[in-house]
N, C-alpha and C positions, 0 to 999 in steps of 0.2 A: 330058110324055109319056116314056114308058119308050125306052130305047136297046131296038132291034134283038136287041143280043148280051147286054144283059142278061135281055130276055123271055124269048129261046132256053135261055140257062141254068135260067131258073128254070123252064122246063118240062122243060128233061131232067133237071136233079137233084129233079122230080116224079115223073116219070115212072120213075127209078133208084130213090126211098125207095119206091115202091110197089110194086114187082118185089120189093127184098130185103123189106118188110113181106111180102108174099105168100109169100115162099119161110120165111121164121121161123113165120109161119102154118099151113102146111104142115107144116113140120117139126116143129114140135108136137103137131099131130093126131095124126101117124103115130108119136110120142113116147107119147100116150095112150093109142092104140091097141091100144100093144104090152103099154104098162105094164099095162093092165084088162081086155086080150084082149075086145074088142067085136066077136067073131069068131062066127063059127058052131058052130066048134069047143068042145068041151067041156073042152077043154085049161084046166091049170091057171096064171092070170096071173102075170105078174113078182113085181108087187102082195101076191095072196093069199100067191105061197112066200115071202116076206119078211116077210109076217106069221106065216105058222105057223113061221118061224124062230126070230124072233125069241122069242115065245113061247115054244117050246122051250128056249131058252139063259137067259130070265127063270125059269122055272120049276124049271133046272137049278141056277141061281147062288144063286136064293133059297129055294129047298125051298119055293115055293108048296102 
């Protein structure tokens, strides 16, 4: 049978990776959010002007 103090550990370093999973979780979403603008708003996303950038400075370098 399991010690006392070893059970207790392995339930709070569960209960610890599942908090920081949850907050990386999180932190991603609101990561995607921003980057693809899943908003209401008609605003232009992080995403799109990195693309029409990029585009722009391909099309300047290579005389597309």
């Amino acid at each position: 049978m399991l010690d006392k103090r070893l059970l207790g550990l392995i339930i709070i370093v569960g209960l610890v990776a599942g908090l920081i999973g949850s907050f990386y979780t999180h932190l991603l979403h609101y990561i995607q959010h921003f980057m693809y603008a899943y908003s209401t708003s008609d605003g232009l996303s992080l995403a799109m002007g990195a693309a029409l950038i990029t585009q722009q400075i391909v099309k300047a370098r290579f005389q597309l």
